[in-house]
Structure formats: structure tokens, C-alpha cells
C-alpha positions in Angstrom: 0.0 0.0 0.0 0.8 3.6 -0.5 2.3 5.6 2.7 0.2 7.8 4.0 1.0 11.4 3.6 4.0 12.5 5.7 3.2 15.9 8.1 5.1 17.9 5.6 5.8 21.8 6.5 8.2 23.1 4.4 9.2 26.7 5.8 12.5 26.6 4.1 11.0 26.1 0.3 9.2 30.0 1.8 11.9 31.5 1.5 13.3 33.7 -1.1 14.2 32.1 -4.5 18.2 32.3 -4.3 18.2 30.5 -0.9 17.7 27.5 -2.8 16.9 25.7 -6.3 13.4 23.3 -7.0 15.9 20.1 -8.1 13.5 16.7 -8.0 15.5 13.5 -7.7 16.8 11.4 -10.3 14.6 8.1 -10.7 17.1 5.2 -10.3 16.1 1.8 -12.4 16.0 -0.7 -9.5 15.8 0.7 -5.7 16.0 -2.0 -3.1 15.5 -1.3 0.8 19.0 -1.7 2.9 17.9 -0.5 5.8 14.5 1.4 7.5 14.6 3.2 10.8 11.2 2.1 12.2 11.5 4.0 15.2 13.2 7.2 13.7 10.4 7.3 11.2 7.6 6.6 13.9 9.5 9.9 16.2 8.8 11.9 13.1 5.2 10.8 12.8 5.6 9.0 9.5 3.2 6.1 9.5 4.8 3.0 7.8 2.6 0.2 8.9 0.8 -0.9 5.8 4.4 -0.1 3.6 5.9 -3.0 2.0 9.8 -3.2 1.2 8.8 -2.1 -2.7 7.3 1.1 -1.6 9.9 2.2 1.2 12.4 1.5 -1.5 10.3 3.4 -4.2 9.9 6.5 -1.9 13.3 6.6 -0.3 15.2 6.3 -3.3 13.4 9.4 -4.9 11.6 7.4 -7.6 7.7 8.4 -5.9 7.9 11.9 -4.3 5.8 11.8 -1.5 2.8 14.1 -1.2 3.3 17.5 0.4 7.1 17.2 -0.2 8.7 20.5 -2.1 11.8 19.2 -3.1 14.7 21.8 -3.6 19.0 21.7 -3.3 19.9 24.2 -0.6 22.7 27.2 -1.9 25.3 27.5 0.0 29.3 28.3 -0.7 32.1 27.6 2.2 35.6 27.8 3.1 37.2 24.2 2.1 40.3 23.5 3.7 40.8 27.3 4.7 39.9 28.3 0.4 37.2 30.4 0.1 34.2 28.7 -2.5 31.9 31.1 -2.7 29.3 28.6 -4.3 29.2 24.9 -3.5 25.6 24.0 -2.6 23.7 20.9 -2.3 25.4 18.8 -5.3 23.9 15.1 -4.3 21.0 16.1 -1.9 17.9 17.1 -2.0 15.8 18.2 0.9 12.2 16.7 0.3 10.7 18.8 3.4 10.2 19.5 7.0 7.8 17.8 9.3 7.3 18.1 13.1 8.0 15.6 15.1 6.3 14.2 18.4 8.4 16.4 20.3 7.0 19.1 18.6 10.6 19.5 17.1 11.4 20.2 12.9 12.8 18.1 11.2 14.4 18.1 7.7 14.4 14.8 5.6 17.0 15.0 3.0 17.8 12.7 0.1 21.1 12.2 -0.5 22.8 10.6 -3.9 19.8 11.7 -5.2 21.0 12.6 -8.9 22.1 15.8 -10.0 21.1 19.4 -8.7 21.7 22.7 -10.3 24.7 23.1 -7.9 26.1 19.5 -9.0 29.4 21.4 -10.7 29.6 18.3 -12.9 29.1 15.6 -10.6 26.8 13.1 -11.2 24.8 14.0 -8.0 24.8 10.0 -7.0 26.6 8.4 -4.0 28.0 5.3 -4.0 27.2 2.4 -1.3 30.2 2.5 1.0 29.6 6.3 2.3 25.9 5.6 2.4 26.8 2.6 5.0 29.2 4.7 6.6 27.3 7.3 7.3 24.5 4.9 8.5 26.5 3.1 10.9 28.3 6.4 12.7 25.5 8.7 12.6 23.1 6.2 14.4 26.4 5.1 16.9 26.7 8.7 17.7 22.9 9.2 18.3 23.3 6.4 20.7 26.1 7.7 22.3 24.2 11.4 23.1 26.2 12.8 20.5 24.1 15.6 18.6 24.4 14.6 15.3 22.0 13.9 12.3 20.1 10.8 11.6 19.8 7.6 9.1 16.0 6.9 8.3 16.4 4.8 5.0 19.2 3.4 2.9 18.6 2.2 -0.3 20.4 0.5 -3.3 19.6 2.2 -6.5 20.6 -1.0 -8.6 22.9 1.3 -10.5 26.7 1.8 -10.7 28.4 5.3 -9.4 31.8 5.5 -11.0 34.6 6.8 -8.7 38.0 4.8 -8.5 36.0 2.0 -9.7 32.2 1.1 -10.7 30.7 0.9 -6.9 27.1 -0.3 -6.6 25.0 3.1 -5.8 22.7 3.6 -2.6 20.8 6.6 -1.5 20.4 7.5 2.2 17.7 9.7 3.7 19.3 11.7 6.6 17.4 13.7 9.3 18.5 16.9 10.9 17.3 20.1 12.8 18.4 21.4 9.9 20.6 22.0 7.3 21.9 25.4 7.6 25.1 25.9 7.9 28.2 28.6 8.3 28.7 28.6 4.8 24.8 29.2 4.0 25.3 32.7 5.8 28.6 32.6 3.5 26.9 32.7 0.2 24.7 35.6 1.3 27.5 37.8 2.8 30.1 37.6 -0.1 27.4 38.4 -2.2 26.9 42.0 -0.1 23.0 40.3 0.3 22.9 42.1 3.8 18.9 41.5 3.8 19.4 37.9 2.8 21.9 37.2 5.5 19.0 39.0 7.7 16.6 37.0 6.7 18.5 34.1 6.9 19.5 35.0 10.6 15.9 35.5 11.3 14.8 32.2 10.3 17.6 30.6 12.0 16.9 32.3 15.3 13.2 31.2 15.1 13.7 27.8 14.0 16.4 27.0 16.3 17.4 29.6 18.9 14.3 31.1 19.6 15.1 33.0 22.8 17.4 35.6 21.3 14.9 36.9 19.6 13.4 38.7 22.9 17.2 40.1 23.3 18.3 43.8 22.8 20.9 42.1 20.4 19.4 39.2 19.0 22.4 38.6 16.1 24.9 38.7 18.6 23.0 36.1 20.3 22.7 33.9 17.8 26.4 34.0 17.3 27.0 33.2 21.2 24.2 30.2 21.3 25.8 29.0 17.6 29.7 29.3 19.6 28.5 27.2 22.9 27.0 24.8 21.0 29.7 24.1 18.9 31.5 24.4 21.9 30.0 21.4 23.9 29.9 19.5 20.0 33.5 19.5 19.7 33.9 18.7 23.2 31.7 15.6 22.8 33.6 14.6 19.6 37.2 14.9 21.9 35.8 12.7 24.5 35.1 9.9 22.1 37.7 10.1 20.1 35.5 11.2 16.7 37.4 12.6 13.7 35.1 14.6 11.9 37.7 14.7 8.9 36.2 17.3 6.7 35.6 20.7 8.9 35.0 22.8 6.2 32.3 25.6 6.9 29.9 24.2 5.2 29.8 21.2 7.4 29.4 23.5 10.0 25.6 23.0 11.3 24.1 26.3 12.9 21.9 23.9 14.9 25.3 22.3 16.4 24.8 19.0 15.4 27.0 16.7 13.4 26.8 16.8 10.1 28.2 15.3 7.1 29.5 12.0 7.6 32.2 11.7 4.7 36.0 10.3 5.5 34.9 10.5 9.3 36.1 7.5 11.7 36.6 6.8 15.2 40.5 6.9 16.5 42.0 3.1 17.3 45.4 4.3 18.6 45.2 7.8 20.6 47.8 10.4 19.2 46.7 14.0 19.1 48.1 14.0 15.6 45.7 10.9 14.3 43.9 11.9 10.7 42.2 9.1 8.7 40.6 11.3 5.4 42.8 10.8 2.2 42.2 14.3 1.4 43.9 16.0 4.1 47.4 16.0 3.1 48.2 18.3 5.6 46.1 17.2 9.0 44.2 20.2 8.9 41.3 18.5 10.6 43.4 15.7 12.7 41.9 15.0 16.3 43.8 17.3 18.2 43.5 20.5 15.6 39.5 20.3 15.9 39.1 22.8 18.6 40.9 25.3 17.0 39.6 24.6 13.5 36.2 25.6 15.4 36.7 28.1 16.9 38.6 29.2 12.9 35.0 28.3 11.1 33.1 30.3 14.2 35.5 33.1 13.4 33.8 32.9 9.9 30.3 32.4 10.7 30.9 35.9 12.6 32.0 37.4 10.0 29.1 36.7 8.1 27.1 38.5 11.1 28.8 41.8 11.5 26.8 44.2 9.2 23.9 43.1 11.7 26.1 42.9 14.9 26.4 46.7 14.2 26.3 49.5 11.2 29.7 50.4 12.5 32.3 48.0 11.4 34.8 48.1 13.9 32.3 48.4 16.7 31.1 44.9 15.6 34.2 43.6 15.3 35.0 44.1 18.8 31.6 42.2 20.3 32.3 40.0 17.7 35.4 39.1 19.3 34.4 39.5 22.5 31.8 36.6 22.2 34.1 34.3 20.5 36.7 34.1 23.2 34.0 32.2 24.9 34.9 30.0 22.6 37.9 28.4 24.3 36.5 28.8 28.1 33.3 27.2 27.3 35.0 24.2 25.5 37.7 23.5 28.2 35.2 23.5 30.8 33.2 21.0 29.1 36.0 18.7 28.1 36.8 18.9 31.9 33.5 18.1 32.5 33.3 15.2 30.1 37.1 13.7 30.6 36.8 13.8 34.0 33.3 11.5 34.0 35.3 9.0 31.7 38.0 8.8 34.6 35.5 8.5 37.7 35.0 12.0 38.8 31.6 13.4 39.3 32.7 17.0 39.8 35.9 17.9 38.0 37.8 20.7 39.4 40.7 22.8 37.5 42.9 20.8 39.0 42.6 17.7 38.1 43.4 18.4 34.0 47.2 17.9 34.5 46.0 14.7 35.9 43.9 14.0 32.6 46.4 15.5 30.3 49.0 13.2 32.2 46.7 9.9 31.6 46.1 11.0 27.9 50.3 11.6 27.5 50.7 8.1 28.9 47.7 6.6 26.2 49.7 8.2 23.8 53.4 6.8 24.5 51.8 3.3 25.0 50.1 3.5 21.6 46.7 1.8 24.0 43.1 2.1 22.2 41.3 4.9 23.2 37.8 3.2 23.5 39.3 -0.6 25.1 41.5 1.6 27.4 38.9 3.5 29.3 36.1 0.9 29.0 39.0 -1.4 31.0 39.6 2.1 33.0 35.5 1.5 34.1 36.2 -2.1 35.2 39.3 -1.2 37.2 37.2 1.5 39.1 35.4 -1.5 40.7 38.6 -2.8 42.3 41.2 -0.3 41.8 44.1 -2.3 43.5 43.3 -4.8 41.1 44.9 -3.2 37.6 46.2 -6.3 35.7 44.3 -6.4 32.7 45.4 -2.4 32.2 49.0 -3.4 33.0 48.9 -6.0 30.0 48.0 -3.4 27.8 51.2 -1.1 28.7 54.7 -1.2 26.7 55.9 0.1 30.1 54.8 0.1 34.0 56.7 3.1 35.0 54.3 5.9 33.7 51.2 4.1 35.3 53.1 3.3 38.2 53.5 7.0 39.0 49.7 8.2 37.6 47.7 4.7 39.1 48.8 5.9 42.8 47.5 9.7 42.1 44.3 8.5 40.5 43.4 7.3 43.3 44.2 9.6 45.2 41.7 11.8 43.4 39.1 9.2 43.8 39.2 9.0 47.8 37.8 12.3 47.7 34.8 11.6 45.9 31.6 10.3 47.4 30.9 7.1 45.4 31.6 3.9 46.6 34.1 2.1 43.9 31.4 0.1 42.5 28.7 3.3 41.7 31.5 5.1 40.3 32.5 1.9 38.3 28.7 1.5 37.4 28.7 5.5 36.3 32.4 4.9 34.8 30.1 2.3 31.8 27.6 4.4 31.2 29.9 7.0 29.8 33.1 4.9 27.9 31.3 2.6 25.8 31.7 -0.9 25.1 31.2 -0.5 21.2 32.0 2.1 18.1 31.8 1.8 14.8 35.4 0.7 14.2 37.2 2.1 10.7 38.3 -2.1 10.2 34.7 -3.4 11.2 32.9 -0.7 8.3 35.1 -1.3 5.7 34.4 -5.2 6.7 30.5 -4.6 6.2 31.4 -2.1 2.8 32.6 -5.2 1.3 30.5 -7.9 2.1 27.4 -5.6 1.7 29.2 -4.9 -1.8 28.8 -9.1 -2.2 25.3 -8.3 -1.3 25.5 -9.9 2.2 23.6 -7.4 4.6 24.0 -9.5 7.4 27.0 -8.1 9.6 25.4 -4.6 8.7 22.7 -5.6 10.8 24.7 -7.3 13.1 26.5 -4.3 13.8 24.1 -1.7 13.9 21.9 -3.2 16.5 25.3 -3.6 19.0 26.0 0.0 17.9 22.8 1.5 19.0 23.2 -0.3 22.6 27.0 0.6 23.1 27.1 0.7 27.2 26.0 -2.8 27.4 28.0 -4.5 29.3 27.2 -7.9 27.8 28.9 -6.9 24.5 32.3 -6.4 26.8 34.9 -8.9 25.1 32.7 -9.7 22.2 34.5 -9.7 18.4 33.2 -6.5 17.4 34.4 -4.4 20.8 38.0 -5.4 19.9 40.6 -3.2 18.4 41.8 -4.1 15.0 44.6 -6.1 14.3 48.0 -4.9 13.0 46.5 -6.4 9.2 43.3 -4.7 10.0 43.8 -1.5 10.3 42.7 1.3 8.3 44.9 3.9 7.7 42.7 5.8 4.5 39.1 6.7 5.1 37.4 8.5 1.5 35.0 11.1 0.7 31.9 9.7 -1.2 32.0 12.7 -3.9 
């Protein structure tokens, strides 16, 4: 049976012509459902009882627009490893609409690899199956793991070939988000001199997504402050998991602070500060350590976007342009305190105890130990601190967690939980389970052989990765020397 009609309100297709361009998908010759998000699509009030496979596949690939969609390719330029495009736009995706969901919340639903747009520049607007499955897998783990981020509601193969390095079978995936604004879609306004559009634009943003600024003597240097703690607490979030974004360009920066744009992305193995994965970053622009400041870079951008608004006189704006960005740094350090400190045992960080943080992370880092095994066995040992063998095993050498071990602690004695609350605490915050650069390429290729199965597999540990029953299971494991990925690739 048909689907009903989805709660469409498109307030984005409302706005002025050049914020966007109408750009209906491509029909693909043979779409077959991958994967539906039941529950995502029943939080958006999308009612997918009577739906067989056929017609999931036939709406989610594009080929039957559903009723009350408006579908358009968003404009927007961006700064691309620190080079100023000043028009990109959406070149393989398609937003279909906006509905509002049970929470009373909007929601974009976006097609992406959904054939060409008028901002393609060429491309052929598709997506091939391996980004499609990677985006899948990392954007529903780091749902799961209270990361704000986008979401996965369908994936679909379109029975077609994309052509990259080599013919790759072709998928489709339709992502979710608060929206898909982003620094660079105040970009393409401002370098235009389109001071009313990046109004306009501003205005919309504030309503949609920071509504309480608007009540504020200044509400465009509000929105600049919200926009700079949320990325502040995003970034922060992404540090404490060990998440390389990989591609920080501004126009995957999301005004609504969520994460967005899941392309040569992965999760670190091995902590080093230095760690970079995408085979387009030559340089480590975006490696692990650089993302704060390549934040608080982008943030610099989005301001500048904002200052004819800020204040008629330039310089004036400048300065309380400034002024709010330097809450930049002290916002993010206190919530990496905030979140380190809960992944070591401690309920209430104080300033002090970063050297003793820093000190653990220098000591991850000489030992080459697996950020996610290392302080999921850092949980355990909470239980029984005396009892620190199976961290010991891990070590190259004793004498740095001979001096730090004693000191931790230490620092635990003064907190109020007994060991095995804190321990309990210590689980729910380092999980068991990521999404593993080996174990995705592992389900790329076998999908690829049109086995689903360890997709599945994966994905339902993924969205459960506290669990303690998973502990010591295949997929918690870090990769072997053979396994490792060293290269993770853009999908464009």
C-alpha cells in the first residue's frame, strides 16, 4: 500500500528564490531497501505500517515523491580546507521537506545521492554504497552515544553503478537533521553584499532554532553566542570519544550544532593527538587534536558573516564579535573537563585535576593503548582499583602508570561514590562499542557481495554501546596490525 501522507511543513521552500533551487530526484532503475529506521520514522510521525519493502524503497530512493514534499537543493558556498568557494551548494542532496515531530521538534528529511542538482558542478549527484553505509553506521552510533548529530531513516540500493576509482554499486540515504543550515549558508549571502538575505537568513535561524534571542536587545549577537557554545559542547563531545570529523569545512558546520556530514569520518583506534584518517587531508588540517581550534577558525567565519547586523559600525562589531568568540575556548575546556573527568571516575571535576587527565592521555599516547578498550577497562578497574592487571597488559611500560595509578586514586578517595557506583557511572559514559574504521570497511565489502547480514549485526550492538554484555565480544575489539585502516574516503 501507498504511505500515508507525511506531516510535511516546508518553511525553508518559503523563503526567497536564491536561498535555494526546486531540483526533483533522479529516478534510479532498481531501488531496493537496505535499511529502515522504524523507530526514527515513527519519532517523526511518518506512518509506515501498511508499507511493504517495494514502496519504502520506491519513496526513499526518490523514484515516488511523497505528497506535500517541495523538493529543492539548498545554496550555500564555504571555506574548504581554509579556500574560500563562494558557491558549493547541495550537489547530491535534496531536501524533500520538513515535518514536526512528536516532540514538537522540525525536522528536515534530506535525500542524499539523489541525482544531480543545479549546484552539481559536474558531478553526477549520485553516492556510492560505501559512504551511504558509513554514514548509517556512525550517525546512528553517535545518536546512541548522546552525541548531537544527524540521523539515518532509509538506505537504499539504487541498482545502478556510481563510478569513482571504480564502478561501486549506488545507494541513496535519507538523513534527518534540525536542519541543514550551515556557516557557509550565511557565506553565500554575505560575499554576495545580500545584507537583507543574511537577515533574513538570521531571522529564520533564530526562530527555528534559537528562539530566545529573539526577545534580546541584540538578538544577532546572540545567535552568534548560542551558535559558539553549541559548537563548543559538540566539539567537546567529539574529543571525548575520540571522533574525527575529517572534513571541517564551513559548510559542514551546522548552525543547529549537530554533526553533520558524515564523509571520511572515523573513530580513532590508537590515541595520538596527531591521528587523521581522510585521504584528502594531506596536511592534517582536521586531525583529532587541531579540531578545537579549527572551530573556533569556522566560528570566526560564521561571525564574520554576522557583522553588518552585529552593528552599522564596522569596527564596533568587530569588537563584540570578538568579545563573544573568546567564549569559545573557556566554554569548550570547561566541558571537556566536564566530560574527561566523568570518563575517569570523577563526578565533579575541578581545574585541578586536567594535569592529571592531560598526564593519563600523554601516557595513552606513548603506549600507543586504544582509546575506547582503554577506558572501557579504565570502568572495570574502578570497581577494584588495586586490582589493575588487565590495564597493566596493555602497557609497553609500567613506569608511567606506576607514577599516575597511585595519584588517581588519590583523586578518587575524595569523591563520594563507593568504587562500584563510580565503576557502574564509569560504563555508562566509555562505551563498550563504536563503529570501528576495520569493522565498516568489513560490512562495505561484504554488503558490496550483497551480504547485509553483519550490517545488521552491527548496527543493533551500535545503537546499545554501554552494554555490558557486548564487553569482550569480536566486534568491541581493536583491530589487528592487518586490520587497520589507515585511509578513510569522501563519497564525492
Amino acid at each position: 500500500m501507498p504511505l500515508p501522507p507525511f506531516p510535511f511543513d516546508n518553511s525553508y521552500a518559503r523563503l526567497p528564490d536564491d536561498f535555494f533551487e526546486h531540483s526533483r530526484p533522479t529516478p534510479v532503475s532498481t531501488p531496493e531497501l537496505i535499511h529502515f529506521n522504524v523507530p526514527l520514522a515513527e519519532e517523526l510521525g511518518i506512518d509506515t505500517s501498511d508499507a511493504d519493502e517495494a514502496e519504502l524503497a520506491a519513496v526513499f530512493s526518490g523514484n515516488r515523491v511523497p505528497e506535500g514534499a517541495e523538493p529543492i537543493a539548498l545554496a550555500y558556498a564555504g571555506h574548504q580546507f581554509g579556500n574560500f568557494v563562494p558557491q558549493l551548494g547541495d550537489g547530491r542532496a535534496i531536501l524533500l521537506g520538513e515535518v514536526i515531530d512528536q516532540d514538537h521538534k522540525r525536522r528536515d528529511i534530506q535525500l542524499k545521492g539523489a541525482g544531480r542538482t543545479p549546484f552539481s558542478r559536474g558531478g553526477d549527484g549520485r553516492a556510492p554504497l560505501g559512504p551511504v553505509v558509513r554514514e548509517y553506521l556512525l550517525s546512528e552510533a553517535m545518536h546512541a552515544l548522546g552525541v548531537p548529530t544527524s540521523r539515518a531513516l532509509a538506505a537504499v540500493g539504487t541498482g545502478e553503478s556510481v563510478l569513482r576509482n571504480r564502478p561501486e554499486p549506488g545507494a541513496i540515504l535519507t538523513r534527518v537533521a534540525a536542519s541543514h543550515i550551515r556557516v557557509g549558508t550565511f557565506q553565500f549571502f554575505a560575499v554576495r553584499q545580500k545584507t537583507d538575505s543574511v537577515q533574513q537568513l538570521a531571522d529564520y535561524a533564530i526562530s527555528r532554532h534559537y528562539p530566545a534571542v529573539m526577545f534580546t536587545d541584540t538578538p544577532y549577537l546572540e545567535l552568534l553566542r548560542a551558535v559558539v557554545h553549541k559548537q563548543a559542547e559538540l566539539i567537546a563531545q567529539w574529543m571525548s570519544i575520540g571522533f574525527i570529523h575529517g572534513v571541517m569545512n564551513t559548510d559542514n558546520v551546522a548552525i543547529s550544532g549537530e554533526t553533520l556530514d558524515y564523509g571520511p569520518c572515523a573513530f580513532m583506534d590508537t590515541y595520538h593527538p596527531d591521528t587523521v584518517f581522510s585521504s584528502i587531508d594531506m596536511m592534517g588540517r582536521y586531525a583529532y587534536g587541531n579540531q578545537p581550534d579549527i572551530t573556533y577558525w569556522n566560528l570566526a567565519r560564521f561571525a564574520e558573516s554576522l557583522l553588518p547586523l552585529i552593528d552599522e559600525d564596522k569596527p564596533r562589531a568587530v569588537e563584540k564579535a570578538k568579545e563573544v568568540l573568546a567564549e569559545f575556548s573557556s566554554h569548550y575546556e570547561a566541558e571537556w573537563l566536564r566530560l574527561m573527568g566523568a570518563k575517569i571516575g570523577l563526578e565533579s571535576p575541578a581545574e585541578s585535576d586536567r594535569e592529571l587527565i592531560q598526564d593519563l592521555l600523554a601516557l595513552m599516547a606513548a603506549n600507543e593503548l586504544d582509546f575506547t578498550r582503554f577506558f572501557r577497562e579504565l570502568s572495570h578497574l574502578a570497581a577494584h582499583p588495586d586490582n589493575d592487571t588487565r590495564i597493566t597488559t596493555m602497557l609497553r611500560t609500567q613506569e608511567d602508570w606506576n607514577s599516575w595509578h597511585p595519584r588517581w586514586l588519590a583523586r578518587l578517595e575524595q569523591e563520594s561514590d563507593s568504587p562500584g557506583k563510580r565503576s557502574d557511572r564509569m560504563l555508562r559514559t566509555n562505551p563498550a562499542i563504536i563503529p570501528r574504521n576495520h569493522l565498516v570497511e568489513r560490512v562495505i565489502q561484504q554488503m558490496e557481495g550483497g551480504n547485509h547480514s553483519l550490517f545488521h549485526e552491527l548496527l543493533d550492538q551500535l545503537r546499545d554501546p554501554f552494554a555490558t554484555a557486548l564487553d569482550g565480544t569480536p566486534h568491541t575489539q581493536p583491530p589487528s596490525k592487518n586490520e587497520k585502516v589507515q585511509r578513510t574516503f569522501c563519497g564525492t
